[in-house]
C-alpha positions as CSV (number, residue, x, y, z in Angstrom):
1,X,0.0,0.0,0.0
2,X,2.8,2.5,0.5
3,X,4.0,2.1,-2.7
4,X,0.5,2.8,-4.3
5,X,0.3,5.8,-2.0
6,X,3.8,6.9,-3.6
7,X,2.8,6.3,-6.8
8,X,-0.4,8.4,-6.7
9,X,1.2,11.2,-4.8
10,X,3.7,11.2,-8.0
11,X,0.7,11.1,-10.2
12,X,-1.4,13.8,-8.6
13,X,1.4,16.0,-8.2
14,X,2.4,15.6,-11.8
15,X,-1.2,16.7,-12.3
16,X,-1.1,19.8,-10.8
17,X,2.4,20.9,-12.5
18,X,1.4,20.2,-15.9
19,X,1.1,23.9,-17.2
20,X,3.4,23.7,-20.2
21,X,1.6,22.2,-22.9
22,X,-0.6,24.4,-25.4
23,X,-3.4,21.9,-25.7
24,X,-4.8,19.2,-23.8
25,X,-5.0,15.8,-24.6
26,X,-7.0,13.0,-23.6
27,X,-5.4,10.8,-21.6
28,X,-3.2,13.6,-20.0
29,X,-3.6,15.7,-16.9
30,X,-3.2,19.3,-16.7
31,X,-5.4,22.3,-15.3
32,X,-7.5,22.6,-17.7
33,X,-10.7,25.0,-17.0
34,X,-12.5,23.0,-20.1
35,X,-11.9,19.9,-19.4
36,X,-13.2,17.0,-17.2
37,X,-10.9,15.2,-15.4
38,X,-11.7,11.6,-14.1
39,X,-9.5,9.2,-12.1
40,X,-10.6,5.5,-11.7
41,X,-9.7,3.3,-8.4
42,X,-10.1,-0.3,-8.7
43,X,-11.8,-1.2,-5.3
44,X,-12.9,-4.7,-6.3
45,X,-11.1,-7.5,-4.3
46,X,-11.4,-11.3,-5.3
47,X,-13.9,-12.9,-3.8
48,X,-13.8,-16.2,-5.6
49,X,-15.2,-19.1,-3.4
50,X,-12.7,-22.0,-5.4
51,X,-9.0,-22.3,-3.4
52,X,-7.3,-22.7,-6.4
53,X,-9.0,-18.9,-8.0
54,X,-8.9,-17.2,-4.4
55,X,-4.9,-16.4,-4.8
56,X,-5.9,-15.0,-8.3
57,X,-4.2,-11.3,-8.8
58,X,-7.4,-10.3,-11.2
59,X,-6.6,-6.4,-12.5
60,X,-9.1,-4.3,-13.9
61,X,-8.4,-2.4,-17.3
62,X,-10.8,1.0,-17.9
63,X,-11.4,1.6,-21.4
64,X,-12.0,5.3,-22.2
65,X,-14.2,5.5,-25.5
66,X,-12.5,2.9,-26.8
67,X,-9.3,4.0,-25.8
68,X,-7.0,2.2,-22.7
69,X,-4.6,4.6,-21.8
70,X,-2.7,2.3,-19.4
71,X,0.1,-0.4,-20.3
72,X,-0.9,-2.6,-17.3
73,X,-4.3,-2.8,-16.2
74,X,-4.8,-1.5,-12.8
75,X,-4.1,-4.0,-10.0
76,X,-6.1,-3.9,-6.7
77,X,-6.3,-1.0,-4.6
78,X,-4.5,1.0,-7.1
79,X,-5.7,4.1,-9.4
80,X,-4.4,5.0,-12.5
81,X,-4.3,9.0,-11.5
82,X,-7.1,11.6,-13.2
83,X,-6.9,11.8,-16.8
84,X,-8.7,14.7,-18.8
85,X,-11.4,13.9,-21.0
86,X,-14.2,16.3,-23.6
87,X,-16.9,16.9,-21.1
88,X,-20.1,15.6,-22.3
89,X,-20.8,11.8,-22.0
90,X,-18.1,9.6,-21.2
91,X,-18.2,5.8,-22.2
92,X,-16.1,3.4,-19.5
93,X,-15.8,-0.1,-20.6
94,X,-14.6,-2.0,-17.6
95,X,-12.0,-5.4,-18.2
96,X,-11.3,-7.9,-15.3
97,X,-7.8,-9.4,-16.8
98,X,-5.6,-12.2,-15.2
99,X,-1.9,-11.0,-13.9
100,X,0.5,-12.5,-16.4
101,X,2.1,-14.2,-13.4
102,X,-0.8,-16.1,-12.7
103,X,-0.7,-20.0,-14.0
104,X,-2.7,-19.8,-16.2
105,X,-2.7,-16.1,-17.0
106,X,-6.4,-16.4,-18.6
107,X,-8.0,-13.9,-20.9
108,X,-9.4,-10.5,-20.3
109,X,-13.4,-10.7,-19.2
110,X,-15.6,-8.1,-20.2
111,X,-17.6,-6.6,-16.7
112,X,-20.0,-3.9,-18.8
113,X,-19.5,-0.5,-20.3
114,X,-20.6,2.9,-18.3
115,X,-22.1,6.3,-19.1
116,X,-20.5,8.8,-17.4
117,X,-21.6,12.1,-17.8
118,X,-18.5,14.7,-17.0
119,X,-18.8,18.6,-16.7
120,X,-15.8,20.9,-17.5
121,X,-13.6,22.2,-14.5
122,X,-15.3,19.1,-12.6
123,X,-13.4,16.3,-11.0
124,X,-14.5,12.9,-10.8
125,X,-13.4,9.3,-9.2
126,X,-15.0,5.9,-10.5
127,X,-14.6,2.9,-8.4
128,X,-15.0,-0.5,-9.5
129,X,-16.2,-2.1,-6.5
130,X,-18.0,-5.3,-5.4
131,X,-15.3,-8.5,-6.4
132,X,-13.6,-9.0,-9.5
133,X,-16.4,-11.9,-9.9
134,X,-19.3,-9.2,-9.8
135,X,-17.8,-5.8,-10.2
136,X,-20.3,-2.8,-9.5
137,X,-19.4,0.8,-9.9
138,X,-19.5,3.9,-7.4
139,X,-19.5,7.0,-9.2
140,X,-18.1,10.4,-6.9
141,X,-17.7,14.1,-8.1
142,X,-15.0,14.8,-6.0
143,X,-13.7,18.3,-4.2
144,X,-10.7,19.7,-4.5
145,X,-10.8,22.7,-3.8
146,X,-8.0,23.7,-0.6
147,X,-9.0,23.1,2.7
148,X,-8.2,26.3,5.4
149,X,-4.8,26.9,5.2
150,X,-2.9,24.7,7.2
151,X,-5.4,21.9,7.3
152,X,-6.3,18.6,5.5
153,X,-9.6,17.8,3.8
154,X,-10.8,14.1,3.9
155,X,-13.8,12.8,1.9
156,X,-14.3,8.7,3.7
157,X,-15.9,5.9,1.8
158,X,-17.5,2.6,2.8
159,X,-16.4,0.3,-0.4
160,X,-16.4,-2.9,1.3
161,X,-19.7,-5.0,0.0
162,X,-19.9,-7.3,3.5
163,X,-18.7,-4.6,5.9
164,X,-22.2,-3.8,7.2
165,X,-22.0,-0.1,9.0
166,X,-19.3,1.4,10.3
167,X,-17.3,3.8,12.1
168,X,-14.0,4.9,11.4
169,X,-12.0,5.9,14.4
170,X,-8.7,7.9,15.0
171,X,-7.1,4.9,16.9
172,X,-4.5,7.4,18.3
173,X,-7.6,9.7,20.6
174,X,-10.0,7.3,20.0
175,X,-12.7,10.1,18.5
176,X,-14.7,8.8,15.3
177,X,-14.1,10.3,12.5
178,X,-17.3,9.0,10.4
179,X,-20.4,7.1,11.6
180,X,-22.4,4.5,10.9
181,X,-20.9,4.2,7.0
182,X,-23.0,1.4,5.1
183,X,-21.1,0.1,2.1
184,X,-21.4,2.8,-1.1
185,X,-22.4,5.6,1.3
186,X,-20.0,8.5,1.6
187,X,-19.3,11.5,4.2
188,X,-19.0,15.1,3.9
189,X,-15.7,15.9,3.6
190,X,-14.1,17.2,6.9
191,X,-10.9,18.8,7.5
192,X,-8.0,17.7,10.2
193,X,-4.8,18.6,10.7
194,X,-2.0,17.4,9.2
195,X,-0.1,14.3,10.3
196,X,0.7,10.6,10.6
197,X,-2.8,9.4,11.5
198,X,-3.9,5.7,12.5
199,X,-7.5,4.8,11.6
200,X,-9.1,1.7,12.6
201,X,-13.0,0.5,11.7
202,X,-15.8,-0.6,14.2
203,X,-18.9,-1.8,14.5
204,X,-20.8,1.0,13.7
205,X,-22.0,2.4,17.3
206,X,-20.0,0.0,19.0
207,X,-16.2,-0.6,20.1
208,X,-15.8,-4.3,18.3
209,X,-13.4,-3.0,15.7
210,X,-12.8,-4.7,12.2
211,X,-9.8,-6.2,11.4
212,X,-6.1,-4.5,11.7
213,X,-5.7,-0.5,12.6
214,X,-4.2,1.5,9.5
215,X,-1.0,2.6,10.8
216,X,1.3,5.2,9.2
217,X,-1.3,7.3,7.2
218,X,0.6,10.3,6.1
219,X,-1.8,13.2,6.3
220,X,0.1,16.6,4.5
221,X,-1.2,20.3,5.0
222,X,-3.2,22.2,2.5
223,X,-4.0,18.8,0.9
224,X,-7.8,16.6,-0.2
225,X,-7.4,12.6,0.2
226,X,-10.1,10.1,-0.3
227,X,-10.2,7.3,2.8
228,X,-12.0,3.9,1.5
229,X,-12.5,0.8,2.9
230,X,-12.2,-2.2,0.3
231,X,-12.2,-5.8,0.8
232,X,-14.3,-8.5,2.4
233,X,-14.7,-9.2,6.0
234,X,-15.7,-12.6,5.5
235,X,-13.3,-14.5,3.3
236,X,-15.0,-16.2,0.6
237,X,-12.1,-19.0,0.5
238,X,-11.0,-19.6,3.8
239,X,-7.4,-20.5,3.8
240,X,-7.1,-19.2,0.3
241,X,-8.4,-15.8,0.3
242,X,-5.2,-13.7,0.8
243,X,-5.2,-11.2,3.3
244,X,-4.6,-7.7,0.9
245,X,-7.8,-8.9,-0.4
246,X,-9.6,-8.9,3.4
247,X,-11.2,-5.3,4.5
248,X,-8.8,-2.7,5.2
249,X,-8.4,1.0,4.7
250,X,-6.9,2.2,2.1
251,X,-6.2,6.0,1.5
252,X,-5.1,7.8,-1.6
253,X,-4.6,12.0,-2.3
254,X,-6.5,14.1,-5.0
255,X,-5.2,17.0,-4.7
256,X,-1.2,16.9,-2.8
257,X,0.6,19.5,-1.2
258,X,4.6,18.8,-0.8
């Protein structure tokens, strides 16, 4: 997860400096007033009930009109970073595809094609979510806009399709952050300050907590991030199912200041 975290921080960041080219195109990120710009987070663990399936690595590719912009497709819970897009309608064809380290790697699958209908100046974040075995979508117009200066602004999602309600904690003071989530609800986006947070998930209205605490969640000033929890808190394949593929929190920034 830290390396995804890396990654996107490079991405975003690269987003934000990309003032140098005359025209804008598709498949790039820049600030762009007339453009849409969309980034896509596959949130869609395996939850294959068959031992010898579970261990799968089953990416996602996003098609863009027709177009797939990325060399790999996206592996879970990774994004691929906003791209800018026409706004107007926006057609998302959606791929499950076998790692080629998998034995056998197996074809690319089909999950269905999405209208998305983008605004200019807008900012947007699909999620494929549900399992790689019966992948749903969760559609956000996100808000980047700065927080106060010298705080963060968080925008929390509950992406986990067995989760039930929850609440998200900060494990460190022990306040809840968000309440009684159910999965494919989100929050208001509230700002904190800045710094290493641990988060950890309950029983919403309860102190049974989910799972692990997040540790190490590197919260920066003057920054937006998305918190989502992804993955299954029953394992379909007991034994089988790995644990990145189990419910956690994941966290990712849209708008990063270094």
């Amino acid at each position: 997860m830290k390396k995804f975290i890396k990654v996107a921080f490079a991405i975003v960041l690269f987003s934000f400096t990309l003032y140098s080219c005359k025209k804008a195109e598709e498949g790039y990120v820049g600030d762009y007033p007339d453009k849409a710009k969309l980034i896509f987070v596959n949130a869609a663990a395996n939850g294959s009930p068959i031992p010898q399936q579970a261990r799968r690595e089953i990416a996602i590719a996003p098609i863009y009109n027709g177009i797939n912009f990325n060399l790999f497709p996206i592996k879970y819970p990774w994004s691929n970073g906003y791209k800018v897009f026409d706004p107007g309608t926006l057609s998302l064809r959606l791929d499950t595809a076998f790692q080629p380290g998998n034995d056998p790697a197996g074809p690319s699958a089909p999950v269905g094609t999405y209208n998305l209908n983008l605004e200019a100046d807008s900012y947007y974040s699909i999620y494929a979510v549900g399992t790689t075995h019966n992948v749903d979508t969760f559609f956000v117009k996100d808000n980047i806009d700065f927080p106060t200066p010298g705080k963060t602004k968080i925008l929390f999602l509950n992406l986990s399709p067995d989760a039930g309600p929850i609440d998200i904690v900060n494990n460190a003071t022990g306040a809840i952050m968000v309440s009684n989530m159910t999965y494919k609800q989100r929050r208001a986006y509230i700002e904190v300050d800045p710094g290493t947070y641990s988060m950890r998930m309950n029983v919403a209205g309860t102190t049974t907590q989910i799972r692990n605490v997040k540790t190490g969640m590197i919260i920066s000033p003057n920054s937006v991030y998305t918190v989502f929890v992804t993955g299954l808190r029953t394992a379909p394949s007991p034994g089988n199912t790995p644990a990145s593929q189990l419910i956690q929190i994941n966290y990712h920034a849209n708008r990063w200041t270094p």
